[in-house]
C-alpha positions in Angstrom: -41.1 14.7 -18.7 -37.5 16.0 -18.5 -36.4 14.6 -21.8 -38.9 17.2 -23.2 -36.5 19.9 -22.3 -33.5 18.3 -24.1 -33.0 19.6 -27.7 -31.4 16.7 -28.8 -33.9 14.5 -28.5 -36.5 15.2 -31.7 -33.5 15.8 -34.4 -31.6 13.1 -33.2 -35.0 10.8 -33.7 -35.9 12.8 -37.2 -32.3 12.2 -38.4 -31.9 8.7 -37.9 -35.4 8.1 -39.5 -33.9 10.4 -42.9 -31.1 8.0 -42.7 -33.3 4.9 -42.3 -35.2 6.8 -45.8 -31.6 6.5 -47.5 -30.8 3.3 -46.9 -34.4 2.3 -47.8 -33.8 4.0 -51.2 -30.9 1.7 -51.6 -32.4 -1.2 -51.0 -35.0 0.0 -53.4 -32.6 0.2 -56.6 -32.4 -3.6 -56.8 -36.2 -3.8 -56.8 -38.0 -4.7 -60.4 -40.1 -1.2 -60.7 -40.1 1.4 -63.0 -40.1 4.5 -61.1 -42.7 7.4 -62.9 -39.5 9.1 -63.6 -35.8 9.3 -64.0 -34.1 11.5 -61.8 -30.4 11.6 -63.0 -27.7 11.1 -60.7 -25.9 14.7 -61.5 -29.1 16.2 -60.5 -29.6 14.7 -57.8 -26.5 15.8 -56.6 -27.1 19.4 -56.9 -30.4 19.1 -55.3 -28.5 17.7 -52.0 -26.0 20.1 -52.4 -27.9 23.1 -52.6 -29.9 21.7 -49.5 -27.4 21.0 -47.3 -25.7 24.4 -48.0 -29.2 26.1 -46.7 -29.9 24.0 -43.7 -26.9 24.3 -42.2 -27.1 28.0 -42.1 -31.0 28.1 -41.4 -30.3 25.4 -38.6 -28.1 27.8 -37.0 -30.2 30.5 -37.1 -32.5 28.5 -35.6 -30.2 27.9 -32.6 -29.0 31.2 -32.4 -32.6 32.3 -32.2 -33.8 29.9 -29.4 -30.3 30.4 -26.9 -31.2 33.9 -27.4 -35.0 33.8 -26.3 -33.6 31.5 -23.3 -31.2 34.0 -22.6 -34.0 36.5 -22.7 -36.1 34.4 -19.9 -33.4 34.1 -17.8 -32.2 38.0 -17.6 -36.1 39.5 -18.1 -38.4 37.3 -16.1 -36.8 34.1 -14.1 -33.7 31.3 -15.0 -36.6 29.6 -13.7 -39.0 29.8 -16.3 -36.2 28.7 -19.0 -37.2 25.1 -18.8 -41.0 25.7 -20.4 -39.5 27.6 -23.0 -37.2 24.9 -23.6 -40.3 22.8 -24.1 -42.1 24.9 -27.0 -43.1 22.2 -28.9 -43.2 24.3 -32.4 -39.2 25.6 -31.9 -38.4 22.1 -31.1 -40.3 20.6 -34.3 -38.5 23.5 -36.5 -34.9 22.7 -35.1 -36.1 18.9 -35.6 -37.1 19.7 -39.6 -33.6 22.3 -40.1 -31.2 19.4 -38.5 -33.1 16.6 -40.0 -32.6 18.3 -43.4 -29.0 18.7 -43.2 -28.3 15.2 -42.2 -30.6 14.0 -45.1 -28.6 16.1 -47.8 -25.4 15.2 -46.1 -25.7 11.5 -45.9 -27.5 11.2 -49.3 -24.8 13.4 -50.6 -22.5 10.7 -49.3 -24.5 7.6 -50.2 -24.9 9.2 -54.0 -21.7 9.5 -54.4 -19.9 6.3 -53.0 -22.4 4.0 -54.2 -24.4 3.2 -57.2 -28.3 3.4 -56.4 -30.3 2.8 -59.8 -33.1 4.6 -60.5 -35.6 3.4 -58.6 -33.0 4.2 -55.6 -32.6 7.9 -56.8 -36.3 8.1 -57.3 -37.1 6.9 -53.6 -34.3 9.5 -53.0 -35.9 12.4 -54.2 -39.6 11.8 -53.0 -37.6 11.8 -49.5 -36.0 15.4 -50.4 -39.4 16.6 -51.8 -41.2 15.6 -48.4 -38.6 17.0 -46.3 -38.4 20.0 -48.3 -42.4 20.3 -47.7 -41.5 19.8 -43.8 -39.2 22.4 -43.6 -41.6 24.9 -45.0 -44.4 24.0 -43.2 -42.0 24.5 -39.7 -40.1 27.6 -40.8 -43.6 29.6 -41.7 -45.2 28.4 -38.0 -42.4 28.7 -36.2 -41.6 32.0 -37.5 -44.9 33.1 -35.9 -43.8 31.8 -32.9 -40.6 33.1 -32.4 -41.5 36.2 -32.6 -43.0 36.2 -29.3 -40.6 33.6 -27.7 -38.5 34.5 -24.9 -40.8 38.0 -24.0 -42.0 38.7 -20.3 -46.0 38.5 -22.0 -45.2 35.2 -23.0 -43.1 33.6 -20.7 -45.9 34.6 -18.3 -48.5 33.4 -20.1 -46.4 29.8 -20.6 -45.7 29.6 -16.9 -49.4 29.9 -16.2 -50.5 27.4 -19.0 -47.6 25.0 -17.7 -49.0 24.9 -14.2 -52.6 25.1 -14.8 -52.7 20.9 -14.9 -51.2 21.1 -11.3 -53.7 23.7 -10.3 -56.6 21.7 -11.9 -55.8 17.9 -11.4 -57.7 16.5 -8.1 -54.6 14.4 -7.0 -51.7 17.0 -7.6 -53.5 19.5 -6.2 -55.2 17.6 -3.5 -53.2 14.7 -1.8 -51.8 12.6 -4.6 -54.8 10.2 -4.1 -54.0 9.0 -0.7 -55.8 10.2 2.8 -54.9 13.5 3.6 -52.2 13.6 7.1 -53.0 15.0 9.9 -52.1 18.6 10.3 -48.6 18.7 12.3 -48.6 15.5 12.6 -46.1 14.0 14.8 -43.1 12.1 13.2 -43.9 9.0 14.6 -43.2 5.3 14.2 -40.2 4.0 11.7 -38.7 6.7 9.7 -37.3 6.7 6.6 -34.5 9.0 5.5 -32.8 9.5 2.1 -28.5 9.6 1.9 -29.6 12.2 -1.4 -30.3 15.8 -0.9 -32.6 17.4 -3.6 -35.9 18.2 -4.3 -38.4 15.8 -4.0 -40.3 15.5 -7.8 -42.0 12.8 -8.3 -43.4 10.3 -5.3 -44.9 6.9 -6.9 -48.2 6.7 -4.4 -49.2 3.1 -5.8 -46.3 1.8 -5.3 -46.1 3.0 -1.6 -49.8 1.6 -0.9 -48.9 -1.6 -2.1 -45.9 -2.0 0.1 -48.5 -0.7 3.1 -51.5 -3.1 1.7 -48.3 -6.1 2.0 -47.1 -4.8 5.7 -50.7 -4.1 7.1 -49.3 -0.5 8.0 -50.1 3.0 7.2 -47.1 4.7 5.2 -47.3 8.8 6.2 -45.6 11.4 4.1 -43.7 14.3 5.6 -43.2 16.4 2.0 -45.1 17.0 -0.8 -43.3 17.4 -4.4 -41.2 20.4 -3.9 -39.7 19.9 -0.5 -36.4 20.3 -0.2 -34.5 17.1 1.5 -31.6 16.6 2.6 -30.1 13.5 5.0 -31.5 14.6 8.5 -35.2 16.0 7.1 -37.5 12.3 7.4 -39.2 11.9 3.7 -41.8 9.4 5.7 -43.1 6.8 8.5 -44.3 3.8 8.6 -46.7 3.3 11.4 -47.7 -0.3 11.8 -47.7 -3.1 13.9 -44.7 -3.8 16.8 -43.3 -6.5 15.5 -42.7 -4.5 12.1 -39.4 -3.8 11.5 -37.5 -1.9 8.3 -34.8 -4.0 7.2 -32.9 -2.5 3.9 -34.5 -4.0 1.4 -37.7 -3.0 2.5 -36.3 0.9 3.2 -34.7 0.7 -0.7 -38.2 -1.0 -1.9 -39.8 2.7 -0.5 -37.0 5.2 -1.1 -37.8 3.8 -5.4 -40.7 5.2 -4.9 -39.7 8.6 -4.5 -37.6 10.8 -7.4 -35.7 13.5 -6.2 -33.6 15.7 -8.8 -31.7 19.2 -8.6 -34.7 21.3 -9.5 -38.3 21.2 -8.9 -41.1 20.3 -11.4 -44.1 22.6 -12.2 -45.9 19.6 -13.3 -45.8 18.0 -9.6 -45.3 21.1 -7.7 -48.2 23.8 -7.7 -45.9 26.5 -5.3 -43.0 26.3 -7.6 -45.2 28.0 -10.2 -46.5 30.6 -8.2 -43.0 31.0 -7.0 -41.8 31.5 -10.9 -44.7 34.1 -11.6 -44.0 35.7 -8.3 -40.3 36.3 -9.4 -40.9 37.6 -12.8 -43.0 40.3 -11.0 -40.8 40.8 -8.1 -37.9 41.4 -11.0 -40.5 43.9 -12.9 -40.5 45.5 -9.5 -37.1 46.1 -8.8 -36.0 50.1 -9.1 -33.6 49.1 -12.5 -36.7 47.9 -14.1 -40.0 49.8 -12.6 -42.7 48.0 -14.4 -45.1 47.7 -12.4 -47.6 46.4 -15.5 -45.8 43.0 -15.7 -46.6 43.1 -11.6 -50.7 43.6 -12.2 -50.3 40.8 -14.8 -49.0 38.2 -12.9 -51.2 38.9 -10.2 -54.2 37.8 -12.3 -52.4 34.9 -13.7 -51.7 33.9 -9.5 -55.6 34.6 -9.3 -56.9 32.1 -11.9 -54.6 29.6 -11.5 -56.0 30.1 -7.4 -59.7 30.0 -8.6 -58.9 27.0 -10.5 -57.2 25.6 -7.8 -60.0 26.2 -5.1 -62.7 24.6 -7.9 -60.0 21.4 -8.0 -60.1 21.0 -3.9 -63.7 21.8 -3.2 -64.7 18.4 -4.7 -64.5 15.9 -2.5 -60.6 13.8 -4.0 -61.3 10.1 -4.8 -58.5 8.2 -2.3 -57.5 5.4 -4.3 -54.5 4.7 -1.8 -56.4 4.5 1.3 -53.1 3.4 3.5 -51.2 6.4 2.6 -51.0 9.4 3.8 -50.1 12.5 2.4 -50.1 16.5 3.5 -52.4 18.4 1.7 -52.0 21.9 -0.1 -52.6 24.9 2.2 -54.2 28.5 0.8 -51.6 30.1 3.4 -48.6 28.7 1.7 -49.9 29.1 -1.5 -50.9 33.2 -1.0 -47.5 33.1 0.8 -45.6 31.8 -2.0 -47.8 34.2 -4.4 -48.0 37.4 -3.1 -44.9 38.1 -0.6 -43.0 39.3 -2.7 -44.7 41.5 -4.6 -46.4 43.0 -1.4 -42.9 44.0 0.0 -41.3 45.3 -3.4 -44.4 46.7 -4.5 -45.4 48.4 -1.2 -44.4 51.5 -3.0 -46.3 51.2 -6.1 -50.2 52.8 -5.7 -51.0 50.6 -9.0 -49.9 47.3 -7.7 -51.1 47.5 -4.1 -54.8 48.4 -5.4 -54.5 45.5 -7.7 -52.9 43.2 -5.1 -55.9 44.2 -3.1 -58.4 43.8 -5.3 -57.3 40.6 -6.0 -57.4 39.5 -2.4 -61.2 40.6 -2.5 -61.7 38.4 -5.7 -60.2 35.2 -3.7 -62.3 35.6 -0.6 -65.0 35.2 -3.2 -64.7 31.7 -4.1 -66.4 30.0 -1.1 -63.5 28.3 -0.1 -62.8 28.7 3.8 -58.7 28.2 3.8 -58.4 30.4 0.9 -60.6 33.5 2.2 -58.7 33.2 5.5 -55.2 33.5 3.9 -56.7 36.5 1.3 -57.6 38.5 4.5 -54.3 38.0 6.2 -52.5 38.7 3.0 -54.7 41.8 2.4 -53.7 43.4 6.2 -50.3 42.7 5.3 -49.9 43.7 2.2 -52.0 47.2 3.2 -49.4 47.7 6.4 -46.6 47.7 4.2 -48.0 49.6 1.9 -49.2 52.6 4.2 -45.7 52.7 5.9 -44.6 53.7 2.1 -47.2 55.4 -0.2 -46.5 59.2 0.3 -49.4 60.7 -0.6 -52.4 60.4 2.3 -54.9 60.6 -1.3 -53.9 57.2 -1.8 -53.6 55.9 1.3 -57.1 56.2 1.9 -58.1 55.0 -1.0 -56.2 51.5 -0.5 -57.3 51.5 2.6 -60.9 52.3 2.1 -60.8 49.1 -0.9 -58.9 46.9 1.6 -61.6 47.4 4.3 -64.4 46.9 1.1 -66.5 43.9 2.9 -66.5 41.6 -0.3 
């Protein structure tokens, strides 16, 4: 999933397959076919020339285009959020068609003119720039569509949302990652196992895990979800099993492989971490520099599908394919606390936001599921102290009250 963020990745692929094009072209001039036409060899050259000249200038525009949305995300909504933009699929594809281009025109340009391809080779040669000419325009005219909305708060909320909506909507990240769901506080009992690496826990192989438990007739219990931060003292599990069971160290490195831990935490694994990012795009809206309280109200109803969805996910009954694990479920009071703290307290201030925040509070208590109603009241008195001690008009104090206190 990571490699998705790395640039490099689809021009370096696109290039070495125009290369693998050249050197099929050459191979092609000792072949005993008459090619439809002749394409002479001084042409050629000024079609490769007049290419690479372009590329490399569109190519970096292209960059200079895409730092500058990421720079955008980072100083309008959250540094946060820059890693989905980095995985736009259709500024990715352009930079991929621009790069791939230039190192067609400049290899070509290089393999024309130090080596003698016939013309059958210069034929094969110039269906490759033809196609890769159609490429380019095809990419520049979608892309340039895109990047006109690329690195604005609208968007990047809207990409955060769509990024975390599979979280918020798959039965085993949202639930418990297929295995039984731990006991709430459960004690950290029997063998504990303990990482020497301090990060983020991303990614936590569950199969793997039951098989070793299915092998040791034990029960293998999870103390963090993806998105926990971990460090050396912080247990990442037990294994509760028979006496005579002992962890030796290959069986503790057999475990600690099935567990990925990295720098920064994944939206794909981690359903808080996107509330977290909406929550600080609007907390950033909020702040007195800014005043924008519309970004705020927006976010707010991106939290509230992205909560519906989620309560739809966990009201049917999750499937436990790994019935000797155990892992801590997703809680609606860490989810609302993640969600809405922030913009309670910095929007405290704001009539607008608190009567959204409020009516979005009535909206989750709607949705039939217990753990999420009981968190949207609690959130709701909380978020209608604060903003009572702040509003400074008594007109709109009671009307936030009076919604607040709406039975829904």
């Amino acid at each position: 999933m990571q490699l998705r963020t790395r640039l490099w990745i689809k021009p370096a692929l696109t290039g070495l397959a125009a290369v693998g094009w050249i050197e099929m072209a050459y191979l092609a001039s000792s072949w005993q076919m008459k090619p439809p036409f002749e394409i002479d060899r001084d042409v050629m050259l000024s079609l490769l020339q007049i290419l690479a000249s372009t590329m490399l200038t569109v190519a970096i525009f292209a960059v200079t285009a895409m730092v500058s949305a990421f720079s955008s995300v980072t100083t309008t909504a959250t540094p946060r959020a820059s890693r989905l933009i980095m995985q736009d699929r259709s500024s990715q594809n352009a930079l991929a068609a621009f790069l791939s281009a230039f190192i067609y025109a400049i290899v070509a340009l290089v393999a024309v003119s130090a080596i003698p391809y016939g013309t059958l080779g210069r034929f094969f040669l110039f269906v490759g720039y033809v196609l890769i000419i159609a490429w380019v325009l095809v990419s520049f005219i979608r892309w340039v569509d895109q990047v006109s909305n690329l690195g604005r708060v609208s968007d990047t909320i809207r990409r955060v949302e769509t990024a975390c909506l599979e979280a918020f909507t798959d039965h085993a990240t949202a639930g418990t990652l297929g295995a039984r769901p731990a006991p709430a506080d459960a004690p950290e009992t029997g063998l504990l196992l303990t990482t020497q690496k301090i990060g983020y826990l991303q990614f936590v192989d569950v199969e793997a895990l039951q098989a070793a438990a299915h092998e040791w007739q034990a029960t293998i219990r999870l103390h963090a979800r993806p998105g926990a931060f971990l460090d050396r003292c912080r247990p990442l599990a037990s294994v509760i099993g028979p006496a005579s069971l002992v962890l030796d160290d290959a069986m503790k490195e057999r475990l600690l492989k099935a567990f990925t831990l990295g720098e920064e935490r994944q939206a794909e694994s981690d359903p808080r971490f996107g509330l977290l990012m909406l929550a600080e795009i609007a907390d950033r809206a909020l702040s007195p520099g800014i005043n924008d309280p519309g970004t705020a109200i927006a976010v707010i109803g991106s939290q509230v599908r992205l909560l519906c969805r989620w309560a739809d996910a966990t009201r049917e009954s999750e499937e436990i394919k790994y019935p000797d694990v155990e892992v801590p479920p997703l809680t609606a009071a860490d989810l609302l606390d993640d969600a809405f703290t922030p913009i309670a307290r910095d929007g405290a201030v704001m009539y607008e936001v608190g009567m959204r925040l409020q009516k979005a509070f009535l909206a989750l208590q709607t949705t039939h599921h217990t753990g999420l109603a009981t968190a949207a009241r609690h959130h709701s008195r909380l978020a209608l102290e604060q903003a009572l001690a702040k509003l400074p008009t008594a007109y709109h104090r009671d009307k936030l009250q009076a919604l607040a206190e709406r039975p829904h």
